[in-house]
C-alpha positions as CSV (number, residue, x, y, z in Angstrom):
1,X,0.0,0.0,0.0
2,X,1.1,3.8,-0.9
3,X,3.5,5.7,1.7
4,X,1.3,8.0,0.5
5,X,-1.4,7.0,3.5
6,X,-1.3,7.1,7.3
7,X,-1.3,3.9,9.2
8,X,-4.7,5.0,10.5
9,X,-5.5,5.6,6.7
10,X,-4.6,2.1,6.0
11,X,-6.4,0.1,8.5
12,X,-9.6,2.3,7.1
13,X,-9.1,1.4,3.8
14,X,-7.9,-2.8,4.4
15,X,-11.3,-2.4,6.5
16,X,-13.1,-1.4,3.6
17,X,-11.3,-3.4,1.1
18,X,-12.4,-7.0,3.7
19,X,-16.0,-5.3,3.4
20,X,-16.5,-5.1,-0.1
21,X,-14.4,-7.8,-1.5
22,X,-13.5,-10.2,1.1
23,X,-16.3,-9.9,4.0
24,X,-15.3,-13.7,5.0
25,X,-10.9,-12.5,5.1
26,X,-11.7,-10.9,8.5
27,X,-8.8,-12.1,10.4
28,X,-7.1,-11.0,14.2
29,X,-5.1,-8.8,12.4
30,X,-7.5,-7.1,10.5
31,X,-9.2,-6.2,14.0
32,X,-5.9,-5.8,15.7
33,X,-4.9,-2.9,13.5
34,X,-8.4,-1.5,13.5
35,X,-8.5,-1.3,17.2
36,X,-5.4,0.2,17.3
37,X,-6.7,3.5,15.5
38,X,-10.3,3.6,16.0
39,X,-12.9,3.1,18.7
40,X,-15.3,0.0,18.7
41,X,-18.1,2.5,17.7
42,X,-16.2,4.4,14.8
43,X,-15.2,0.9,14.0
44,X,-19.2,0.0,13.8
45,X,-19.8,4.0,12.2
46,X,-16.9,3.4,9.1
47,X,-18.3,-0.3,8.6
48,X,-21.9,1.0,8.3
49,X,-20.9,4.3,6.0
50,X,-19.3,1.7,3.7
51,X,-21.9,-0.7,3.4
52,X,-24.5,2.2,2.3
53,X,-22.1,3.8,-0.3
54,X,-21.0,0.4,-1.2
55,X,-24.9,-0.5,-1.6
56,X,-26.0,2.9,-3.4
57,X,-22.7,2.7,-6.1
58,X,-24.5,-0.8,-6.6
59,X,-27.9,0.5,-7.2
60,X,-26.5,3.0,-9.2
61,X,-24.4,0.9,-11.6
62,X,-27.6,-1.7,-12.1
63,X,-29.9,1.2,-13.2
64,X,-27.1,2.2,-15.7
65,X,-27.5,5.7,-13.9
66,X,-24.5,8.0,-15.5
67,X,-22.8,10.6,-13.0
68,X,-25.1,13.4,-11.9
69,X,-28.3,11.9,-14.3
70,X,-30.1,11.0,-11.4
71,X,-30.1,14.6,-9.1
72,X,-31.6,14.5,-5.6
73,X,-34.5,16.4,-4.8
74,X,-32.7,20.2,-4.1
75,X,-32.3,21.6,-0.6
76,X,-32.2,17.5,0.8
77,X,-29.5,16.2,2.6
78,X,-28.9,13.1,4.3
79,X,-28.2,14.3,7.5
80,X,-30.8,16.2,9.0
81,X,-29.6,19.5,10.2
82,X,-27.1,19.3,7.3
83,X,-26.0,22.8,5.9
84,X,-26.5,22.1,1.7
């Protein structure tokens, strides 16, 4: 992996990697490294955040949807209280 990342960057992105392409790879090390960086609950916060964009890049690529043809209804935002 790239110099280019922190080691917090890299347990984020070996996290995601098991998630999407290898949910059964999960070894001790995997959580070892996690642990080391993040909290049990941004553990459980960065796991759910990529299993909904993972989801929605999904949904998106089945309906054939192109980048920015399918617009969200304006002045929405996910979060509410979310400045858009």
């Amino acid at each position: 992996m790239s110099e280019r990342f922190t080691p917090r960057q890299k347990a984020a992105l070996r996290y995601t990697s098991m998630l999407v392409w290898d949910p059964e790879g999960a070894d001790d090390s995997v959580w070892a490294k996690l642990h080391e960086h993040f909290s049990d609950a941004q553990i459980v916060e960065l796991g759910s955040f990529i299993a909904v964009t993972f989801g929605q890049q999904r949904v998106i690529k089945t309906w054939h949807v192109g980048h920015n043809e399918l617009a969200g209804t304006p002045g929405t935002s996910l979060a509410p209280g979310a400045q858009t």
